[in-house]
N, C-alpha and C positions, 0 to 999 in steps of 0.2 A: 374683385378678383384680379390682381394686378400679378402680371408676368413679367419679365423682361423681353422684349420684344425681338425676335430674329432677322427681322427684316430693317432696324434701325438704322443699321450702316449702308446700307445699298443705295444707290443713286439711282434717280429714277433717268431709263434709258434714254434712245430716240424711239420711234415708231418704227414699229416690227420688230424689237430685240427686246433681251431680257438682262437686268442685273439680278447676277444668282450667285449663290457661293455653295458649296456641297452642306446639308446638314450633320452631316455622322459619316467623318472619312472611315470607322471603323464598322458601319452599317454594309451587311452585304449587298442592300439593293445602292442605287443611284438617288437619293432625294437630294433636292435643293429647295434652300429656300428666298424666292426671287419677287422683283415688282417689274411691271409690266409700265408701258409709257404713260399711264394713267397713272401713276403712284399705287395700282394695287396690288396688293401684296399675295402673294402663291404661294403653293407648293407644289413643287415639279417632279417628279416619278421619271428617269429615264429605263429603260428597259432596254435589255439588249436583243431581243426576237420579237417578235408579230404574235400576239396576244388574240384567241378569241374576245371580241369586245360585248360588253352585255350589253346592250340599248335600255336595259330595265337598271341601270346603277342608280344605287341609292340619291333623293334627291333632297338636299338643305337648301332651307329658305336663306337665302342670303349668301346661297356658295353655287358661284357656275364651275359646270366638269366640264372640259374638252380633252377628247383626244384625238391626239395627232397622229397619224396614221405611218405617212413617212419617217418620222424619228421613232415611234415606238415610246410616246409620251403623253405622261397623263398629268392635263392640268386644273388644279383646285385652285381658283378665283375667288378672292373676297372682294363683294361687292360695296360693302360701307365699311369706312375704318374705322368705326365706334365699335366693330365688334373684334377689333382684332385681338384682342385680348384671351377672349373666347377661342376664335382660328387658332392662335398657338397654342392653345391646349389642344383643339383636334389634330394639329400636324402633329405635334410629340406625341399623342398618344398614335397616330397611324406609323408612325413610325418605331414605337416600340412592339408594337404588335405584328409587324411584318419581320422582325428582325429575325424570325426562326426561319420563315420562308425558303424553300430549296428549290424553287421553279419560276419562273417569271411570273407565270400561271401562278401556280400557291401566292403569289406578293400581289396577284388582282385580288384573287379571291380572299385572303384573311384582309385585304384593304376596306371592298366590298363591305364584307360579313360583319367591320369595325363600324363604317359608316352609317349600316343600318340601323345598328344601337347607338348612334346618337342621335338618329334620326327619331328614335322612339324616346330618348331620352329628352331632347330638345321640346319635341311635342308635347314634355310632361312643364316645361318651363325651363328647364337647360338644368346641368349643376349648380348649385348653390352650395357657399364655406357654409358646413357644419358650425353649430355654434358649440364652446366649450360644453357644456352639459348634454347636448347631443354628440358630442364627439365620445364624452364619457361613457353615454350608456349602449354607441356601438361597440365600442371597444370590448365593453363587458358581454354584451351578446355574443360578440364573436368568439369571445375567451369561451364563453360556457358551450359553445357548438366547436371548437376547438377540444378543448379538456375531454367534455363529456360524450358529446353525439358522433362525433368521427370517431374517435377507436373503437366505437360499440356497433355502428353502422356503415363507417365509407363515406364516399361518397354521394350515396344516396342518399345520408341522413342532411345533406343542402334540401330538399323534401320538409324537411318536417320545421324549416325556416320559415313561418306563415305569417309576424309581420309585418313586412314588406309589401303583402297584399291586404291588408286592410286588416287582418285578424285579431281580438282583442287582443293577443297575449303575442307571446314572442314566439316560443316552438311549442310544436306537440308532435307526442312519438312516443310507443311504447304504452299508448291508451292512459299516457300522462299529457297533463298541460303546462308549459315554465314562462312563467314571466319572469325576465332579467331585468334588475335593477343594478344603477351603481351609486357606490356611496363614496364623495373621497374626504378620505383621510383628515380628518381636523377640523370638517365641516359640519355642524349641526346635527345631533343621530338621528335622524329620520330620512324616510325614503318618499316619495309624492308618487299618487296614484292619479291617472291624468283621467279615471273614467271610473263606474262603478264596475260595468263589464269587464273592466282589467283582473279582478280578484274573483271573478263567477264564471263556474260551467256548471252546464246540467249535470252529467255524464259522466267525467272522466276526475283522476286526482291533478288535482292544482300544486303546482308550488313557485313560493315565490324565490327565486334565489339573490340571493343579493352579493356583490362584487367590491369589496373594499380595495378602492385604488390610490395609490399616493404618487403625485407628480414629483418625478424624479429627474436630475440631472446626467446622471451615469445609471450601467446596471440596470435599467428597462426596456423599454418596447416601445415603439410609436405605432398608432394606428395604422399606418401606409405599411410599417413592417411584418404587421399582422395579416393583412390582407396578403400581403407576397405571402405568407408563409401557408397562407389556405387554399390558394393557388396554386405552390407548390405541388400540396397534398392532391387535392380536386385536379390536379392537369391530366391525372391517367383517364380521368373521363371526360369525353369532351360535352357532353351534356351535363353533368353536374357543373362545370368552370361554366359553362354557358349560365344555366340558371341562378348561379351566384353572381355572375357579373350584372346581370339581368337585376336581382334583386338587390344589390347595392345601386345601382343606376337608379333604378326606382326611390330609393330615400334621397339621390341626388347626390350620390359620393361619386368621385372621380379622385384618380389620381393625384393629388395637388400637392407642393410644396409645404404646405401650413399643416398636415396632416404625417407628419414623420420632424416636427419641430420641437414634439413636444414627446415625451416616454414615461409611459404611465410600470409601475411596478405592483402588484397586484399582494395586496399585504394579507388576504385573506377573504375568505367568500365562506356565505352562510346558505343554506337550503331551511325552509320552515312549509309544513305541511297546513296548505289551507285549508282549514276545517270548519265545524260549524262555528266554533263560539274565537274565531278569528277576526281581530279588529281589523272590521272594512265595512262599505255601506254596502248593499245589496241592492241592486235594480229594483226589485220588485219595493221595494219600500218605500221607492221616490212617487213623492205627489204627483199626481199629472200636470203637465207643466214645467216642470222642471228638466234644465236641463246642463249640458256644459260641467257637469262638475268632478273637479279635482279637491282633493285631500293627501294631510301627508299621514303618515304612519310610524309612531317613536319606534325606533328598533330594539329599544328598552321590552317595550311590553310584548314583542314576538318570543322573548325567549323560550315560555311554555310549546311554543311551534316548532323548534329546533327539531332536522328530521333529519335523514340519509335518505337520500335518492333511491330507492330499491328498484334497480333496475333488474329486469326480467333476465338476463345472464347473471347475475349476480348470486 
């Protein structure tokens, strides 16, 4: 996860002083990003008023906070430089998410409320680059909760996004189940089922929908740009943005460079109702003992499955 580093040009001080340079002359708070006589590397918060201070601020293994009382500054310490790579990802992203801030107050607090989701994010093993066929098959989940579940529901329908939290399938809503698949463009016609419970519920109608995407140079979309644009939509709640945030952190996505590089165009998407005499394995059919397993599925022989979504406004 290679960045370019903000702190590369800075000279490290004497003792007691700091080399800093402002991060974002166009940011309305004061950040810098400076090293200390140690060579490590910070980020500096100046504030222009006296802040109530929380004694409970979020705490990262490997990042000491101080604040200074007299200046009205708040300092984030990297303790090992093998992580600093890491650290500028957490300054950039504190600092984009402070940029709406209208109180010195509001710029602790959305700092705070940042650092705590990486606090949970971290404890899950930090972000990790998406590999290209994961990158593919969020993109398509998010097209189909873009497309389909937000004009029908809002923002509430972030809800019926389950997984994220462990659930076999991707959404349910509407006393339906969808598993999103992607397929790109030129590549082999089948789609891979990474479990048997992926294509089984007791209860509810299943369907698979599948996502034909083709990597494009002009005229598409990057992942990064999808996510602004769901954000967008989800900002008038601040509990749905939460819970979205929440559950891409959980797969390990973060904002990154490599993830707005590339621009998928979406040449078409299929829906197939999974029924009984639909090619898949069934749980209940595996020997005891068995386990782990994945299959793929020609998308040749779904075409008898071809369905429409009948959704309940409809």
């Amino acid at each position: 996860m290679k960045t370019e580093s903000p702190w590369q040009d800075l000279m490290t001080p004497h003792v007691g002083a700091l080399s800093a340079r402002r991060a974002d002359p166009d940011h309305p708070f004061a950040f810098y990003y400076a090293v200390n006589a140690e060579s490590q590397p910070m980020v500096v918060l100046q504030l222009s008023s006296a802040v109530r201070w929380d004694q409970n601020f979020p705490r990262l293994k490997g990042l000491r906070a101080l604040w200074i009382d007299k200046t009205h500054e708040l300092h984030l310490v990297l303790a090992k430089a093998q992580d600093v790579d890491l650290f500028a990802l957490l300054c950039k992203d504190l600092i984009r998410c402070t940029s709406g801030a209208h109180s010195d107050a509001d710029c602790i607090e959305l700092l705070c409320a940042r650092l705590s989701k990486w606090q949970r994010l971290l404890s899950r093993g930090g972000p990790h680059l998406l590999g290209e066929h994961e990158i593919r098959g969020l993109f398509a989940e998010l097209s189909f909760f873009q497309q389909e579940l937000l004009p029908r529901f809002g923002p509430e329908a972030v809800q019926a996004w389950k997984g994220p939290a462990g659930f076999p399938q991707d959404f349910a809503s509407d006393n339906k189940v969808f598993e999103i698949k992607s397929h790109l463009v030129g590549s082999p016609q089948s789609v891979r089922i990474s479990s048997p419970s992926q294509l089984w519920v007791d209860s509810s109608n299943l369907y698979l929908c599948v996502y034909h995407l083709a990597v494009v140079s002009a005229g598409g979309k990057s992942l990064g740009a999808l996510v602004d644009e769901l954000n967008a939509v989800l900002g008038a709640s601040a509990s749905a943005t939460e819970e979205f945030e929440e559950k891409l952190g959980s797969l390990g996505y973060l904002d990154l460079p490599e993830y707005r590089a590339q621009a998928f165009a979406l040449v078409k998407k299929d829906a197939f109702a999974v029924t009984d005499d639909f090619p898949r394995i069934i749980p209940s059919t595996l020997m005891t003992g068995i386990q782990e397993v994945t299959y793929g599925i020609q998308l040749a022989a779904l075409s008898p499955f071809e369905s429409t979504i009948p959704w309940s406004d409809a």
